[in-house]
C-alpha positions as CSV (number, residue, x, y, z in Angstrom):
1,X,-4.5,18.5,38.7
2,X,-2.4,21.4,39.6
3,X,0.8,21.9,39.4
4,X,3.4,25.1,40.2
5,X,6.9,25.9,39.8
6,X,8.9,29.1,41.0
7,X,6.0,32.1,40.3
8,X,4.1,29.8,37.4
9,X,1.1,27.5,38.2
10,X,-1.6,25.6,35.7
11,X,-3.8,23.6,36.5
12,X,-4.1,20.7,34.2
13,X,-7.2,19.3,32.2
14,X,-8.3,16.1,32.7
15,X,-6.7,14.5,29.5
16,X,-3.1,16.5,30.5
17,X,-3.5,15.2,33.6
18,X,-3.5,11.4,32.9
19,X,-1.2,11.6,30.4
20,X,1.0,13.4,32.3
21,X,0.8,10.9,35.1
22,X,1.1,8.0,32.6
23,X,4.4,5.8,32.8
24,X,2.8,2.5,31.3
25,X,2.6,1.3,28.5
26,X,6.1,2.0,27.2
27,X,4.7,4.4,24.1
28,X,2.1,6.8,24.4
29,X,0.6,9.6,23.0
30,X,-1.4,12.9,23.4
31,X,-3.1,14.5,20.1
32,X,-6.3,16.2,19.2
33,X,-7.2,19.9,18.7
34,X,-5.2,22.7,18.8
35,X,-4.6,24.5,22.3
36,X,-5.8,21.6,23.7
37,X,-3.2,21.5,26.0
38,X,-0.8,18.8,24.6
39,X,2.4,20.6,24.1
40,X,2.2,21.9,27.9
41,X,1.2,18.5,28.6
42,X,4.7,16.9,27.1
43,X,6.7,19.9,28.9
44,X,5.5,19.4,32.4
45,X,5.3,15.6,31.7
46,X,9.3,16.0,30.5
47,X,10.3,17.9,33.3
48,X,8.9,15.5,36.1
49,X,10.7,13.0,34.9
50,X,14.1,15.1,34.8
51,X,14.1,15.8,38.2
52,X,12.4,13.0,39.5
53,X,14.8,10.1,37.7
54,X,18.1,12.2,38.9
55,X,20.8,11.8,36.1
56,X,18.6,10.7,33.5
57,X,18.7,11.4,30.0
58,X,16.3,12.3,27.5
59,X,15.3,14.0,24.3
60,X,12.9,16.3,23.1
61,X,12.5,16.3,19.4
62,X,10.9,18.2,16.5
63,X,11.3,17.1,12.5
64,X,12.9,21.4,12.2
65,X,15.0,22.4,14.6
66,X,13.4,26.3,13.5
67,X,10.4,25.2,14.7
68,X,12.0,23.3,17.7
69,X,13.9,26.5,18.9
70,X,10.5,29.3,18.3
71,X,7.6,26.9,19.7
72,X,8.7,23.4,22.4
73,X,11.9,25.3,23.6
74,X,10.4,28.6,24.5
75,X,7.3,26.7,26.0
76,X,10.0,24.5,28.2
77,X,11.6,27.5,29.5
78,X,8.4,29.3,29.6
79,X,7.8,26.7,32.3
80,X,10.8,26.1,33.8
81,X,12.7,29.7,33.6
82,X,15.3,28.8,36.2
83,X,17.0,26.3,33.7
84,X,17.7,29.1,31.0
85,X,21.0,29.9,32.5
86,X,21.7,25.9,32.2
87,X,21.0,25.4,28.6
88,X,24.2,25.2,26.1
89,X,22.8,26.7,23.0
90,X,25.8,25.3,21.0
91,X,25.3,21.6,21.7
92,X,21.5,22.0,22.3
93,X,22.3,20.0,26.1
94,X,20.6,21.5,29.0
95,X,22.0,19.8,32.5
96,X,19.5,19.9,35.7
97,X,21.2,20.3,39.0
98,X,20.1,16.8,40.2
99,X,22.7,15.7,36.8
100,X,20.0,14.8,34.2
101,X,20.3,15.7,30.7
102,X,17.9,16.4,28.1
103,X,19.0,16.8,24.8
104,X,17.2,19.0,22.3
105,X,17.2,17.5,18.6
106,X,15.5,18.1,15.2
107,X,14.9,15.0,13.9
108,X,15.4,15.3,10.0
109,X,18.6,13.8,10.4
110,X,18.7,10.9,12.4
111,X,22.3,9.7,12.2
112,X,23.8,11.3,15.1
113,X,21.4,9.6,16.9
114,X,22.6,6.3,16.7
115,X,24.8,6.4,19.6
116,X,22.7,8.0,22.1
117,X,21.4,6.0,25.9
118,X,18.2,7.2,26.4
119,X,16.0,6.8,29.3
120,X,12.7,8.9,28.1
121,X,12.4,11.1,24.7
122,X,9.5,12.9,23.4
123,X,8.3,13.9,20.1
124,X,6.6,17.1,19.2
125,X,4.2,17.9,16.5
126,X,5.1,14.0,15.8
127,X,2.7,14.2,12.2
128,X,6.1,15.9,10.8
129,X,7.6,13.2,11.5
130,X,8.6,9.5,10.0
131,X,8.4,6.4,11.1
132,X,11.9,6.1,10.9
133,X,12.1,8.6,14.1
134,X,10.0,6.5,15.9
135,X,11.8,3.4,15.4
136,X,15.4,4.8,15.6
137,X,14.7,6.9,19.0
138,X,12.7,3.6,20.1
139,X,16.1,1.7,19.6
140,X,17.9,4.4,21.5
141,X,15.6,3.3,25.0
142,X,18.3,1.5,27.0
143,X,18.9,3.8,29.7
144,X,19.3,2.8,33.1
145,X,18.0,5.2,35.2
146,X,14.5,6.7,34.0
147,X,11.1,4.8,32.8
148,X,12.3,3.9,29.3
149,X,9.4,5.2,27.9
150,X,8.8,7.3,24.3
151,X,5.7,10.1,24.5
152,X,4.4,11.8,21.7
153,X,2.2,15.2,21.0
154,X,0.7,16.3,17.7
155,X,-2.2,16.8,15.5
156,X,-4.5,14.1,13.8
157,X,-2.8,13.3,10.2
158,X,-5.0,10.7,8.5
159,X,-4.0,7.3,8.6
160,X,-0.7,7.1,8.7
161,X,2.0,5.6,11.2
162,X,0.9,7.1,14.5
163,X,-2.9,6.3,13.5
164,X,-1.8,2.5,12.7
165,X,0.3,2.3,15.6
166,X,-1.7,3.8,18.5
167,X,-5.1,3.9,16.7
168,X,-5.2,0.7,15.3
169,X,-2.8,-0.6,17.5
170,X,-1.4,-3.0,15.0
171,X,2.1,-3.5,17.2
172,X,0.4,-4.8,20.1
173,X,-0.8,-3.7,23.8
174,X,2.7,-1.2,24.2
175,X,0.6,1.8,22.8
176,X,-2.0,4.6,24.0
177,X,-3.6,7.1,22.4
178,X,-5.1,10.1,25.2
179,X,-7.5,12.8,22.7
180,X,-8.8,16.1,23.7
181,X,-10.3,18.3,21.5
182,X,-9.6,22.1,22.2
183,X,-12.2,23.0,23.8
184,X,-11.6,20.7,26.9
185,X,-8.6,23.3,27.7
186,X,-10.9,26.1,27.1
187,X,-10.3,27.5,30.7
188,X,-6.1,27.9,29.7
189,X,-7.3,29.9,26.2
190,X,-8.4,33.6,25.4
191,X,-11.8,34.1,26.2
192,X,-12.7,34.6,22.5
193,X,-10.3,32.0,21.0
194,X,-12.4,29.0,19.9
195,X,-15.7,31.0,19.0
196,X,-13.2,32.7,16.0
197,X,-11.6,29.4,15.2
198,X,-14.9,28.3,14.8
199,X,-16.5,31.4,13.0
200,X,-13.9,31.7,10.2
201,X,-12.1,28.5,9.6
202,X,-13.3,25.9,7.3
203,X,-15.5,23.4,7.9
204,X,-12.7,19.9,7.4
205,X,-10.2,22.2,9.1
206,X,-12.0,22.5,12.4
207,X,-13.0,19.2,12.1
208,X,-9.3,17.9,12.5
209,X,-7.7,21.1,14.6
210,X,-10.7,21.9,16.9
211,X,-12.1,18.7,17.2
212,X,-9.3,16.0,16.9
213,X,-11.1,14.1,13.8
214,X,-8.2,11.6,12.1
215,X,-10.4,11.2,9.4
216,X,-10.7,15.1,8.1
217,X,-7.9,15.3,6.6
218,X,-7.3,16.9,3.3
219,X,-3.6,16.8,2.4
220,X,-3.1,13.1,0.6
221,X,-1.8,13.3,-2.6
222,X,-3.6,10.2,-4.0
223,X,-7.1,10.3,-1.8
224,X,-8.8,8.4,-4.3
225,X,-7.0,5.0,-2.9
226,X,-9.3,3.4,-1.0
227,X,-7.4,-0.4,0.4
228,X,-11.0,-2.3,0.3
229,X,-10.9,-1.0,-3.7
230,X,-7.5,-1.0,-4.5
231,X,-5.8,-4.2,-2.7
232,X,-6.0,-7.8,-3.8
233,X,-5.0,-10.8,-2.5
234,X,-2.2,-12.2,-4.4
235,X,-2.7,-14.2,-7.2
236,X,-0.5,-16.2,-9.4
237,X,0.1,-13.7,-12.4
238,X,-0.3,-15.2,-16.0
239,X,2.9,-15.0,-17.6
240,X,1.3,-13.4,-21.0
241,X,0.8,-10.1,-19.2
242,X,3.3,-7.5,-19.2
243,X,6.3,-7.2,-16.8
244,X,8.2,-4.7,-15.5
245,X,10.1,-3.4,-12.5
246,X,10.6,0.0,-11.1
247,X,13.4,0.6,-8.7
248,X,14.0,4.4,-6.2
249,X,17.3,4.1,-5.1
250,X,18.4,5.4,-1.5
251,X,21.5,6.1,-0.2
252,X,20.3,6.3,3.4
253,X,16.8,6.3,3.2
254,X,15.1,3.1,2.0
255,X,15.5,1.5,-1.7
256,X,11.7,0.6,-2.7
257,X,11.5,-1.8,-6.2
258,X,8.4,-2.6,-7.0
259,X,7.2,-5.4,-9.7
260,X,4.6,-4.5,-12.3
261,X,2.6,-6.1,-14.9
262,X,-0.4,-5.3,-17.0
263,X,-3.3,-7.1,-18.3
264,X,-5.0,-6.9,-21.8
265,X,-7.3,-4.4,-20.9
266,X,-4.6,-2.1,-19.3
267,X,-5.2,-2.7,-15.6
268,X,-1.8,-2.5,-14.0
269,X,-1.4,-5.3,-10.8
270,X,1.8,-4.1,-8.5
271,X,2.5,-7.7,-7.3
272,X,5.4,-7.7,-5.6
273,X,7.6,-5.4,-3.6
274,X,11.8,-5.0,-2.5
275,X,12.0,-2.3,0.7
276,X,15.1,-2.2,2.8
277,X,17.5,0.4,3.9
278,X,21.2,0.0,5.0
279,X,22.3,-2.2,2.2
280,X,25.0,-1.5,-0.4
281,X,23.7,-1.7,-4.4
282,X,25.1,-5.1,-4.5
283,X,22.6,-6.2,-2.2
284,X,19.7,-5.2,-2.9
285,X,20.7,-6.3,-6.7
286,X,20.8,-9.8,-5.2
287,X,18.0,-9.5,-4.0
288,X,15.8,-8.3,-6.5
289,X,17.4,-10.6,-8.8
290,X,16.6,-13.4,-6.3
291,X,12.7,-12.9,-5.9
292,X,12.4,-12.9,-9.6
293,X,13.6,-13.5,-13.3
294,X,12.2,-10.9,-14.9
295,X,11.9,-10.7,-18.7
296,X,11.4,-7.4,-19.1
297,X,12.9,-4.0,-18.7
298,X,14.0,-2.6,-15.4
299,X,13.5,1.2,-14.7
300,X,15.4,3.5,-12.1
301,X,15.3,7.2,-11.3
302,X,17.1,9.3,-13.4
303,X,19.0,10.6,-11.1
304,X,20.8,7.9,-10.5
305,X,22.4,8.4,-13.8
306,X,24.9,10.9,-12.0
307,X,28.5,10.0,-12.0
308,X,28.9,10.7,-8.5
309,X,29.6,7.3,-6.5
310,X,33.6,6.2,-6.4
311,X,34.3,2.8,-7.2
312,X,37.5,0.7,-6.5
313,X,40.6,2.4,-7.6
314,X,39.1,5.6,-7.1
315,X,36.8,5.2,-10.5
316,X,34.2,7.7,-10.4
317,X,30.3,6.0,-11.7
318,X,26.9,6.1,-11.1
319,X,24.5,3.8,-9.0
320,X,23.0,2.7,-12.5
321,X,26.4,1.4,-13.1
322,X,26.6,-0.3,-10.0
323,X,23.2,-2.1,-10.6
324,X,24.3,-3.0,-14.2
325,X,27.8,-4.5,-12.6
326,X,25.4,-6.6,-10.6
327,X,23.3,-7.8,-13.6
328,X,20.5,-5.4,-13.5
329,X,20.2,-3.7,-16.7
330,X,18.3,-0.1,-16.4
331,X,16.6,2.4,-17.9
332,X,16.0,6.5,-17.0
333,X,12.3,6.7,-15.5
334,X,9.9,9.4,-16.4
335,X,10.4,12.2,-13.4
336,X,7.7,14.1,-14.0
337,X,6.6,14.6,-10.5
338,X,3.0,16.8,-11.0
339,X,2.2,14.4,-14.2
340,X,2.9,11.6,-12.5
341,X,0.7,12.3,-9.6
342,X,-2.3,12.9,-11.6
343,X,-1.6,9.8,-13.5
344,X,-1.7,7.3,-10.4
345,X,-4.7,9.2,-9.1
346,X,-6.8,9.0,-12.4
347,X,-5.7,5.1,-12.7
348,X,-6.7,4.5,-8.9
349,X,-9.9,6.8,-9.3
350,X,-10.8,4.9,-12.5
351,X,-10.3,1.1,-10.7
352,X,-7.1,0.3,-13.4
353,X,-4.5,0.2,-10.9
354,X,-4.5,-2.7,-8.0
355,X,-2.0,-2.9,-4.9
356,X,-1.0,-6.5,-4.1
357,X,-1.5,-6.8,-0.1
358,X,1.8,-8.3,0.3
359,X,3.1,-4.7,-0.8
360,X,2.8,-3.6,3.0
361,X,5.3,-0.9,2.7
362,X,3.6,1.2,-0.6
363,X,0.4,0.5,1.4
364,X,1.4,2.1,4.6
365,X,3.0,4.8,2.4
366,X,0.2,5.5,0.3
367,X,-1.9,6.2,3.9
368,X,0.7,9.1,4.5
369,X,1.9,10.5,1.2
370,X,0.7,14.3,1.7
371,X,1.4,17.8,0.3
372,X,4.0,19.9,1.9
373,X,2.0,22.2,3.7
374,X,2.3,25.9,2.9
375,X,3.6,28.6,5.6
376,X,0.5,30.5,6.2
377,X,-1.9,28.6,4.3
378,X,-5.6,27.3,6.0
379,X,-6.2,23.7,5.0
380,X,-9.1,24.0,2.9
381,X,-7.7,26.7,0.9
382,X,-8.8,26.3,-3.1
383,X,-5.0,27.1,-4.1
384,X,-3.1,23.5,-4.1
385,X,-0.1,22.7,-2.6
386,X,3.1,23.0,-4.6
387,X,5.1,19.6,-4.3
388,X,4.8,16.1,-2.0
389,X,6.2,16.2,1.5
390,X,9.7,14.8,0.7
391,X,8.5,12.0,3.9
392,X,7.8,8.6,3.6
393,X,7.9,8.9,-0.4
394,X,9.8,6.1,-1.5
395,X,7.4,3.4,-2.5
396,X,5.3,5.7,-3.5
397,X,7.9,7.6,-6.1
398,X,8.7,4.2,-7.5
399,X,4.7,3.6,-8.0
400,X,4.4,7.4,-10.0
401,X,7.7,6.0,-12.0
402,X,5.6,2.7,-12.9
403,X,2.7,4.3,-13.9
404,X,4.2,6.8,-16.5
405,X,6.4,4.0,-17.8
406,X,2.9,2.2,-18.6
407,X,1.6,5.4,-20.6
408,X,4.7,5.8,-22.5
409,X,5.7,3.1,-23.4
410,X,2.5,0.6,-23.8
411,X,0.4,0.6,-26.9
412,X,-2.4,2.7,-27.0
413,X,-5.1,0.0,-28.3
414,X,-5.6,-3.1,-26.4
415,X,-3.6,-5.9,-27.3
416,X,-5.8,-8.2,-30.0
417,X,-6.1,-11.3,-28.3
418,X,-6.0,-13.3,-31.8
419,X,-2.6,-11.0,-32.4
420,X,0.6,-13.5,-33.2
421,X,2.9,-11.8,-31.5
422,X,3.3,-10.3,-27.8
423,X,5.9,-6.9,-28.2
424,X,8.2,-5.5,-25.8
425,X,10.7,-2.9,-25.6
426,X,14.3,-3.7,-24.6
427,X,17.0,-1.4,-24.1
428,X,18.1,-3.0,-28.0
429,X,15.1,-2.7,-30.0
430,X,11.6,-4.6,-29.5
431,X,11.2,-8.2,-28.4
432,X,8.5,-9.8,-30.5
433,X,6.8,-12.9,-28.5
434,X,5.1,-15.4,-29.9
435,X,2.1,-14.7,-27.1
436,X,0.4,-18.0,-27.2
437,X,3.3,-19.7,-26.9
438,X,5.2,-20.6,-23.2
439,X,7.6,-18.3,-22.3
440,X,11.0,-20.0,-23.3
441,X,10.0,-20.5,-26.9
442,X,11.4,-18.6,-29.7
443,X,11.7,-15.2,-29.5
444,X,12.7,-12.5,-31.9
445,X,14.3,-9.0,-31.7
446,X,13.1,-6.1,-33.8
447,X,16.0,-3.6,-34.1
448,X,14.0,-0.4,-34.0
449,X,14.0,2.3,-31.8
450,X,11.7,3.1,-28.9
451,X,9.4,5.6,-30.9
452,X,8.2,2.7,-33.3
453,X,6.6,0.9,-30.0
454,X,2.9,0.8,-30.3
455,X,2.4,1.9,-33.8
């Protein structure tokens, strides 16, 4: 296909070309190697519909709004030149003659959003990108005027919610996938761009940016979880075991609690999850407290310790406070972020730590938890990455909590099955269980501190 505008003309590959002609299903998406075409693809795909759904609006979005303004927006005007002069660089709005809008967005913060009519939107580079995007800018399609439709253009990422969603196609029949590796654009490219692509990059990283793999991808944090390992299907857990809950508070984002508990021979079984955004603390303390009475202790990031909410009458407290008003009792988990990641990864490399399947939200999580990628850096470089991608973390921060409250604070020698008593910390001391018993027998509180726990 070839296409022209004012004194610019390309002519389309045959994967551009269908996706750019593609209006059905409502979701679709173009990835695969670099310079394969895809970002020129969602430009000329973006434009058409501007001036051929007159007063439409849409969106073109980008996680950064740096990399927004130096890459999609100079490759639109690139394009389309003539609308320069059209584009208000203070409220990122540029207005066609025929009266449509499209609105230029990072998508990092997603609450100015919420009021927006779309007709059409597209997402670039959408790997940077959550889920959340995709959901909130889906609920945003109720236009009146253009297709209603949501496109997207990136790089393969592993397996997480654009690989589930138009891979997999778990949501149903509303998605497609088009794939091009770069060298199907080769005619649009410098004469000697793939051969050095190919000469000097490594050997996983051409795999996934030359040749579109999903599955060559080297930034998860915790590659060693494999689901057909790591997931069971639920089973009623035996009420000797150990219990505990971990709970990552968000403010906006999502509020993940997950339920622990840990055999005699130290395998830890997460059996039960809470995940759900937009609710006040009082909420989701009702409902934690409603899908289980837990015995034992209840753990929460320590930084929610801070005295920094306001309560009635202008009292100043912390969300810990809030969950205690609501009858959860907490204590400060361990935050160390580097030891915690090892931890998880050497429990899921060594089989000790299994993943109930009703836990769908840590699952999908754990299929996109990744390193931030560094500025400049070649994936497959030796040096590791400094610190998660702060993206899609929540479960999965609530997991890294569990796992170091295990090390800390459970005995290091089994537990001695012919042992009289079953001991657990409390915030008060040390609950001594008669083990063999039921579990509303007698119990018995050791006042000691914390450091006596194990020994």
């Amino acid at each position: 296909m070839k296409l022209s505008h004012l004194e610019r003309e390309i002519t389309l590959n045959p994967t551009q070309a269908r996706f750019v002609d593609c209006m059905a299903p409502r979701f679709q998406a173009f990835f695969g190697g670099i310079g394969n075409g895809k970002t020129q693809g969602g430009v000329v795909k973006s434009d058409l519909i501007a001036e051929n759904f007159p007063g439409s609006c849409g969106l073109i979005g980008r996680q950064d709004f740096t990399d927004l303004n130096r890459t999609t927006l100079r490759d639109f005007f690139k394009w389309r030149p003539d609308l320069r002069s059209r584009y208000n660089a203070s409220t990122h709005l540029l207005r066609y003659p025929n009266g449509s809008e499209i609105l230029f967005s990072e998508l990092s913060d997603l609450s100015g959003l919420l009021s927006l009519n779309l007709d059409w939107y597209w997402i670039d580079q959408a790997e940077e990108t959550t889920e959340e995007a995709h959901l909130t800018l889906n609920g945003r399609l109720r236009g009146k005027i253009g297709p209603r439709i949501g496109f997207k253009t990136g790089n393969p990422d592993g397996h997480g919610y654009i690989w589930r969603r138009f891979k997999q196609k778990l949501n149903g029949p509303d998605y497609v996938m088009f794939e091009a590796p770069s060298q199907e654009n080769e005619g649009n490219l410098p004469p000697d761009y793939l051969a050095s692509l190919l000469a000097n990059a490594p050997e996983q990283w051409t795999k996934r940016y030359v040749y579109g793999s999903w599955d060559a991808f080297e930034g998860l944090i915790w590659p060693e979880f494999v689901e057909a390992r790591h997931c069971y299907t639920p089973f009623e857990i035996p009420w000797e075991w150990e219990r505990f809950r971990v709970i990552d508070h968000g403010l906006v984002n999502p509020t993940a609690c997950l339920w622990f508990a840990v055999d005699f021979d130290g395998t830890v079984y997460v059996y039960r999850e809470h995940y759900a955004a937009g609710m006040t603390v009082q909420q989701h303390a009702q409902r934690i407290k409603d899908a289980e009475k837990l015995e034992g202790l209840t753990y929460i990031d320590p930084s929610c310790y801070g005295k920094n909410q306001s309560q009635n009458e202008g009292v100043i407290c912390s969300v810990a406070d809030q969950y205690q008003e609501h009858g959860i009792f907490t204590c400060p988990a361990n935050n160390d972020v580097r030891g915690g990641i090892d931890k998880v990864g050497e429990y899921f490399k060594g089989g000790r730590l299994k993943i109930s399947r009703e836990c769908i939200n840590l699952i999908r999580e754990l299929g996109d938890y990744q390193w931030k990628k560094l500025k400049g850096a070649i994936l497959g470089d030796k040096a590791p990455p400094e610190e998660p991608r702060k993206i899609n973390d929540h479960a999965c921060d609530a997991l890294r909590y569990g796992i170091m409250t295990v090390i800390t604070h459970r005995p290091a020698r089994p537990r001695d099955p012919e042992a009289p008593f079953d001991v657990v910390p409390t915030g008060q001391g040390i609950r001594a269980r008669h083990w063999r018993s039921a579990p509303d027998e007698e119990t018995v509180t050791i006042n000691r501190g914390m450091s006596g726990y194990g020994e």
